[in-house]
C-alpha positions in Angstrom: 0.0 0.0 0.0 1.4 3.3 -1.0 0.4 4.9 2.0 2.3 2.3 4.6 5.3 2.9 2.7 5.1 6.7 2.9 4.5 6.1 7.0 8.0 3.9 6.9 9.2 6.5 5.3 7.8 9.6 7.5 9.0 7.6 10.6 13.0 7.8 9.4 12.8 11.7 9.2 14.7 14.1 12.2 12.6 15.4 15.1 13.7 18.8 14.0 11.9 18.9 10.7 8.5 20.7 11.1 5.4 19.3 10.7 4.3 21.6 7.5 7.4 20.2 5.7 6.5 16.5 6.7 3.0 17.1 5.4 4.3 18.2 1.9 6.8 15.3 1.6 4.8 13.2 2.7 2.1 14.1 -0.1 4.9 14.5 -2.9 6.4 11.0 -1.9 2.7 9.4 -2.1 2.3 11.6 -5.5 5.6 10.0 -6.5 5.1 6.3 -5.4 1.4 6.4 -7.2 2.6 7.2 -10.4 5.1 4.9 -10.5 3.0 2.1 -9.5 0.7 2.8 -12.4 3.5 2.7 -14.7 4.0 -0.1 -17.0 7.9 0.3 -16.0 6.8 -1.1 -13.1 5.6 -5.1 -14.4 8.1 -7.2 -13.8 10.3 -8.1 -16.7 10.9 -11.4 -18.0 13.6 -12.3 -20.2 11.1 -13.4 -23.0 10.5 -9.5 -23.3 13.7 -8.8 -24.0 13.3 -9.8 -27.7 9.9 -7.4 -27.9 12.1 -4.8 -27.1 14.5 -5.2 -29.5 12.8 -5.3 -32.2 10.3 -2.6 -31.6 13.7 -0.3 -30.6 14.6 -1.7 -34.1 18.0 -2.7 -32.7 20.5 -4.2 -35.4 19.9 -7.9 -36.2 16.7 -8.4 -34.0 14.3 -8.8 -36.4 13.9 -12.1 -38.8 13.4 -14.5 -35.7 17.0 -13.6 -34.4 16.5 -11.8 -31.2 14.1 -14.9 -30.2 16.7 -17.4 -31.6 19.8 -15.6 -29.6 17.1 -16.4 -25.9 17.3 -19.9 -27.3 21.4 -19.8 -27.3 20.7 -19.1 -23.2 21.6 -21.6 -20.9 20.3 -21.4 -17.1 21.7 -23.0 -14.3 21.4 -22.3 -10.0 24.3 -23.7 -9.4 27.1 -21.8 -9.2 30.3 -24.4 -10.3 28.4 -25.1 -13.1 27.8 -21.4 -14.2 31.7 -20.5 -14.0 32.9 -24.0 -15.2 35.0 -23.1 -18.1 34.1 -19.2 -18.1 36.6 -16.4 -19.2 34.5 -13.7 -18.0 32.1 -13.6 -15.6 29.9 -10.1 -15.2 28.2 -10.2 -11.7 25.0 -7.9 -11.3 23.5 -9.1 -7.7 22.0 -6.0 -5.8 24.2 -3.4 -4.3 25.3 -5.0 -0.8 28.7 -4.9 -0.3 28.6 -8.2 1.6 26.5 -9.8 -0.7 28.9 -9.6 -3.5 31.9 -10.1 -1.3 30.4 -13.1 -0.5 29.3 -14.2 -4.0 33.1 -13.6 -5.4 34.4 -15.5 -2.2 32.1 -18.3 -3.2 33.5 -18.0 -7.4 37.0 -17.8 -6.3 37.1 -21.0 -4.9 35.3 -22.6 -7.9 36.1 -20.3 -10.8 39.4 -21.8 -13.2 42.7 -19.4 -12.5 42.0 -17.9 -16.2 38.4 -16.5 -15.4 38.4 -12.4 -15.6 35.9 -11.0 -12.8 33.9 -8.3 -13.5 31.5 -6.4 -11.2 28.3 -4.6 -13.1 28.1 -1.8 -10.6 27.0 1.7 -11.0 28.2 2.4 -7.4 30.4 0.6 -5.4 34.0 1.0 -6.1 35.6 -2.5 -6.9 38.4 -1.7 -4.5 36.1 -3.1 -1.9 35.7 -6.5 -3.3 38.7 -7.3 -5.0 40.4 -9.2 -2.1 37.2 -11.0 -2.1 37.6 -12.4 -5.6 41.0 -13.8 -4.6 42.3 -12.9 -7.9 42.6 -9.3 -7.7 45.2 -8.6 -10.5 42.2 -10.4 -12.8 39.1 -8.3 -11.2 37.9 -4.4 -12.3 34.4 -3.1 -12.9 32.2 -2.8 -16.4 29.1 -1.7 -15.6 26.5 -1.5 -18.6 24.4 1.3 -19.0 20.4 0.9 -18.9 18.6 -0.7 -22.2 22.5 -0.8 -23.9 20.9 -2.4 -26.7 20.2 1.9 -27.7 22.8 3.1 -25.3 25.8 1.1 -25.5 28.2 2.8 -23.4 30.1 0.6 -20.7 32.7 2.1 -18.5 35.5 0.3 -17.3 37.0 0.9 -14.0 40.3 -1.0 -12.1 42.1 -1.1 -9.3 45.4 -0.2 -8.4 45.8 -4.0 -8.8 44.3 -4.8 -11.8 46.3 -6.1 -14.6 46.7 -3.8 -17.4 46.4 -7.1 -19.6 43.1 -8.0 -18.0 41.8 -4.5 -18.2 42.4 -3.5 -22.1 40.9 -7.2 -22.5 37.7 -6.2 -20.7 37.8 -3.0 -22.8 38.2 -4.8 -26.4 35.2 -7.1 -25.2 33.4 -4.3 -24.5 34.6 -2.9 -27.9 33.7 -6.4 -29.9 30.3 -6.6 -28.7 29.3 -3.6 -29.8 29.5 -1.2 -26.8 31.4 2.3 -26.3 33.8 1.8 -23.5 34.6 4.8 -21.2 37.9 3.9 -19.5 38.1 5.6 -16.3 41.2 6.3 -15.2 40.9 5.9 -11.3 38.2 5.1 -9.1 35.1 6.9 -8.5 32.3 6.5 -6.6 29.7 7.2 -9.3 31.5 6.4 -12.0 31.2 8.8 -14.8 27.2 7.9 -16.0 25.9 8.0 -12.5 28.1 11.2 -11.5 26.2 12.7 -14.1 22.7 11.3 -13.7 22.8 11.9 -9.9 23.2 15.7 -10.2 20.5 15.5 -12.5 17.7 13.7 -10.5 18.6 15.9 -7.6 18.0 18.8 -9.4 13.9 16.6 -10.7 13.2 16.2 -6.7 13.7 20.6 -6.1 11.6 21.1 -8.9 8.8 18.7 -6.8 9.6 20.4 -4.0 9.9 23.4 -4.5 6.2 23.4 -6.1 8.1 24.2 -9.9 6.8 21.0 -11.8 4.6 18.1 -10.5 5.8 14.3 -10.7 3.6 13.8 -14.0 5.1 16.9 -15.9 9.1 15.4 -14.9 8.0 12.1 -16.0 7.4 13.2 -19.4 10.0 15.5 -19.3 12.3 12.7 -18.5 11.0 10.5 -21.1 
C-alpha cells in the first residue's frame, strides 16, 4: 500500500523537521510512489520481453526470428560451479550489498578456473572493496552497462590499483567487440562517470517537486 510505505518512510525523518514540511513530503512521496505504480515500467520483466524490445527499438539484427533465436542460445543453471565452469568472463550484477557480493566472489574464487576475468556490473560501489574478495585481484575491475545498452551502448571500465593492465584492455576490447562504447576511467570513482552525471540530474527533478516548480507527471514526461 502506497500509503504504509510513505509512514515507513515519515518515521525515518529528524525530530527537527517541522510538521508543514513532513506534510508536503509526505504528499509528494505518495504523488511519487502512485505514479510509478501505475507505470507499466513497473511489471516485472521477463527475459522473453527482451526480444519485444528489441525489435520494436529496431536494434540491429533483432528482427527475422533472431532476437528470439539468440534467448534460445541461453543456458540457465542455480548452481554456481556449473555457471563458472569453463568461463573467461564472468559479469556479476546481484543488488548493491557490499557483503553480498563479497560473498558471492568469495564463493567464485574457490570454484572459478585461475584464467576466469571477474567483473562487477556496478554503477556504485568501487571495486576496491571487493577485489580481495575475488581472490584474484590482478584479474578483477568493474564494467558496468548502462540501462537498455541495446540503444545506449556505453560501458565504463574501471580498475584497481591491482588490476592487470592485460586483464583490463581485455575487458575493454570485449566491450569494444560486442558492440559497446567503453569509457575507460582512469581511477576510481564513486559514481562512475554515467551515475556522476545522472545523480546531479535527479537531484535537481526532486527541487523542482519540491519546491512546487513541476509536478511528478510533468518530470516524467520530461524525463521520457
Amino acid at each position: 500500500d502506497v500509503r504504509d510505505r510513505v509512514g515507513r518512510v515519515r518515521t525515518k525523518l529528524p525530530d527537527e523537521i517541522d510538521e508543514p514540511v513532513i506534510a508536503k513530503v509526505e504528499a509528494d512521496a505518495e504523488a511519487i510512489i502512485s505514479l510509478a505504480l501505475t507505470s507499466d515500467r513497473m511489471r516485472p520483466i521477463e527475459i522473453s520481453d527482451y526480444a519485444d524490445r528489441y525489435i520494436r527499438d529496431d536494434f540491429a539484427g533483432a528482427a527475422g526470428g533472431k532476437a528470439e533465436a539468440a534467448l534460445g542460445r541461453l543456458r540457465y543453471t542455480s548452481d554456481l560451479a556449473d555457471a563458472v565452469k569453463d568461463a573467461d568472463l564472468v559479469v556479476e550484477a546481484v543488488p548493491e550489498q557490499l557483503e553480498l557480493k563479497r560473498d558471492i566472489y568469495a564463493r567464485m574464487g574457490a570454484v572459478a578456473p585461475a584464467k576466469t576475468i571477474f567483473a562487477t556490473n556496478s554503477s556504485t560501489l568501487l571495486p576496491s572493496k571487493l577485489m580481495d574478495a575475488t581472490g584474484r585481484p590482478d584479474r578483477f575491475l568493474a564494467l558496468h552497462f548502462a540501462n537498455e545498452i541495446w540503444k545506449f551502448n556505453v560501458g565504463e571500465v574501471m580498475g584497481t590499483p591491482l588490476t592487470s593492465p592485460a586483464v583490463y584492455d581485455t575487458v575493454v576490447e570485449f566491450a569494444t567487440d560486442m558492440g559497446m562504447v567503453p569509457i575507460e576511467i582512469k581511477k576510481e570513482k564513486a559514481g562512475y562517470v554515467l551515475n556522476s552525471l545522472l545523480v546531479p540530474f535527479l537531484n535537481a527533478a526532486g527541487e523542482l517537486l519540491v519546491d512546487g516548480v513541476a509536478d511528478p507527471r510533468s518530470e516524467e514526461r520530461r524525463g521520457g
